[in-house]
C-alpha positions, 0 to 999 in steps of 0.5 A: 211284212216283206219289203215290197220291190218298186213296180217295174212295168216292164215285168208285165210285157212280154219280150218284144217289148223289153228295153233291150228290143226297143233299143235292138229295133230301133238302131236296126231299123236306122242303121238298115236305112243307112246300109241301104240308101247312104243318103244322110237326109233319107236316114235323118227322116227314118231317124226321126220317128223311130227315136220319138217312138223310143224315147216314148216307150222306153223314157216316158211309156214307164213313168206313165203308167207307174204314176196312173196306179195300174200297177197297183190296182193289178198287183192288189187284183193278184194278191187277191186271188 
């Protein structure tokens, strides 16, 4: 039997919504608020929800959905075909 890799739900969505793009959007939309306006509060206030929205997809979103089962009702469903 081969050794079965740990699930990685991000092997399941597609590009701009990778790590890496949530990350990249996320300071672009911060650092474009600063370039913009240079009032701290207005970058603060953009701030905040644009880190609550990547602390979720990036920290939370995956252990989420590796402790529902998806994956692995998913993977089964592959294997089956």
């Amino acid at each position: 039997m081969p050794e079965q890799q740990p699930l990685s739900p991000w092997k399941y969505k597609p590009w701009w919504c990778q790590p890496w793009s949530i990350l990249l959007t996320g300071v672009t939309i911060i650092t474009a608020s600063w370039l913009l306006f240079k009032v701290i509060w207005l970058t603060v206030i953009v701030s905040i929800p644009v880190l609550v929205w990547m602390g979720f997809f990036i920290l939370l979103w995956p252990q989420l959905i590796i402790r529902s089962g998806i994956l692995e009702s998913y993977q089964q469903d592959k294997e089956q075909l």
